[in-house]
C-alpha positions in Angstrom: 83.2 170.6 101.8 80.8 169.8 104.3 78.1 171.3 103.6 74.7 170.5 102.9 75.8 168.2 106.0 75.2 165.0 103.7 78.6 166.0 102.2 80.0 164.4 105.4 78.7 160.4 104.5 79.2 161.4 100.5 83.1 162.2 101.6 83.1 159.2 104.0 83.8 161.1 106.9 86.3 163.3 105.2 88.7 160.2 104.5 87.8 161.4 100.7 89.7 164.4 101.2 92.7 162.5 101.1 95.4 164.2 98.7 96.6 160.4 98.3 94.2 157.9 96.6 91.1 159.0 97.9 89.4 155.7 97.2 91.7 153.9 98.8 91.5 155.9 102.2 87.7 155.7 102.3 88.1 152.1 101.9 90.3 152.0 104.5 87.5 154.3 106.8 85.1 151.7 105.9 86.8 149.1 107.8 85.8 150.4 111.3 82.5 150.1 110.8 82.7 146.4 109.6 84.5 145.7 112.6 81.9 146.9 114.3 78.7 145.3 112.1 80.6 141.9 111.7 79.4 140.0 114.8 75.9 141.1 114.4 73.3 138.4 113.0 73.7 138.4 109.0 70.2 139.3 108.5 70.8 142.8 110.2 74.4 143.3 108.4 72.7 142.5 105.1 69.8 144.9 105.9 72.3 147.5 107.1 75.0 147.0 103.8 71.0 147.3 101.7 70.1 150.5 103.5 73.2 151.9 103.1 73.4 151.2 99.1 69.9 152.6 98.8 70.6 155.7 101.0 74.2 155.9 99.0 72.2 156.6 95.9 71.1 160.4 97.4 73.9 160.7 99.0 76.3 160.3 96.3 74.3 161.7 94.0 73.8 165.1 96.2 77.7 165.2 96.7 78.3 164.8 93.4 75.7 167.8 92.7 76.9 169.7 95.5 81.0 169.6 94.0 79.4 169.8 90.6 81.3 166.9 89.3 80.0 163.3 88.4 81.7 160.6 90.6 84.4 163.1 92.2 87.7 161.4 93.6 86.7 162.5 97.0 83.1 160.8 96.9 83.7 157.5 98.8 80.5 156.1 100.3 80.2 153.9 97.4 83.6 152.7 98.6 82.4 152.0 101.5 79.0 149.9 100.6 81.5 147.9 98.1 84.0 146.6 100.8 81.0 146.0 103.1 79.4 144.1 100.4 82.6 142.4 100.1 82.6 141.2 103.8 79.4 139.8 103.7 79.9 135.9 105.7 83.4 136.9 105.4 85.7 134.7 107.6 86.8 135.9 110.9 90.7 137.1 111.2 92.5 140.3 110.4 94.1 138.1 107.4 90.3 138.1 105.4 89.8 142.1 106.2 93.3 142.4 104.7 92.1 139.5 101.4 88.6 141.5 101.5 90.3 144.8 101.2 92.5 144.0 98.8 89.9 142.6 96.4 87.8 145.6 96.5 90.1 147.4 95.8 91.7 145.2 92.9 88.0 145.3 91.3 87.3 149.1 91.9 90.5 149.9 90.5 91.3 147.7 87.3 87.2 147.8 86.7 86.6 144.8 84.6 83.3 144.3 82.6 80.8 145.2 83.4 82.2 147.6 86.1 83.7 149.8 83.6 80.8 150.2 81.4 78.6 150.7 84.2 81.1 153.6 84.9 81.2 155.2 81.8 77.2 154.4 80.8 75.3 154.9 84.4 75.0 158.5 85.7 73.8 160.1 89.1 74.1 158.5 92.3 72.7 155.0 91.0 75.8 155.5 88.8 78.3 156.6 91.2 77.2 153.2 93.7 76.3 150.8 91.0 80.2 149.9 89.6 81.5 149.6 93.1 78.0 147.3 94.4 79.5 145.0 91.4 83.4 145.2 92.2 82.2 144.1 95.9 80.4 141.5 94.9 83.4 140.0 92.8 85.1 140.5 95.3 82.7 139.1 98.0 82.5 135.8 95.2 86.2 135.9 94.9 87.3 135.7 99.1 84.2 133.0 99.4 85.8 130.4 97.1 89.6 130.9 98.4 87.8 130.6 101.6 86.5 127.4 100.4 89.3 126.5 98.7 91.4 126.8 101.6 88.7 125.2 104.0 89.3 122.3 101.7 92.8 122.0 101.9 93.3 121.6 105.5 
């Protein structure tokens, strides 16, 4: 499954290989490296979450070429670019990685417009990234206003 080598990022490190909700696992990989990426100035984390959408394109794309099937379950870069683009100015605390992964996930899953008809309309590896760039970035909107909302409360 691992080869051409890019195989390894497309399958998120081989947390799409998961027999169990593939999506959900990658997501779950992806929250390392946000740990890691979150104290870092936001001009290099947004640079870094843009690089990795832009090189998720190929990648995707080339894992979906080399499985021979469009958006395979076990394709989860684009899961991780979405919950990174979720946690963009996210809060600090365990409680908004928990919010933020939830969300994603919520919006990757239930896919409402226009995620779905990206889905179903948008092929290749621009295809594969674009629905879950737009889940994260509901979701990113969604944990900034309860953040708000809750910044306003106390």
């Amino acid at each position: 499954m691992f080869s051409p080598p890019v195989n390894f990022l497309g399958l998120g490190f081989g947390s799409g290989l998961s027999p169990w909700m593939p999506g959900t696992m990658g997501t779950v990989a992806a929250i390392a490296p946000y740990l890691a990426l979150q104290s870092l100035p936001l001009w290099f984390y947004l640079s870094f979450v843009l690089a990795a959408a832009l090189v998720g394109i190929v990648i995707c794309g080339a894992t979906a070429d080399a499985l021979g099937v469009h958006d395979h379950g076990a394709i989860v870069w684009d899961e991780f670019v979405g919950f990174w683009v979720t946690m963009i100015a996210a809060p600090a605390g365990w409680q908004w990685v928990v919010a933020g992964f939830l969300l994603f996930r919520f919006f990757d899953i239930v896919k409402p417009w226009p995620i779905r008809w990206l889905d179903e309309h948008v092929g290749g590896g621009v295809g594969i990234m674009l629905d879950d760039l737009i889940a994260g970035i509901m979701a990113f909107v969604c944990l900034q206003c309860t953040h708000y909302a809750l910044s306003r409360l106390v």
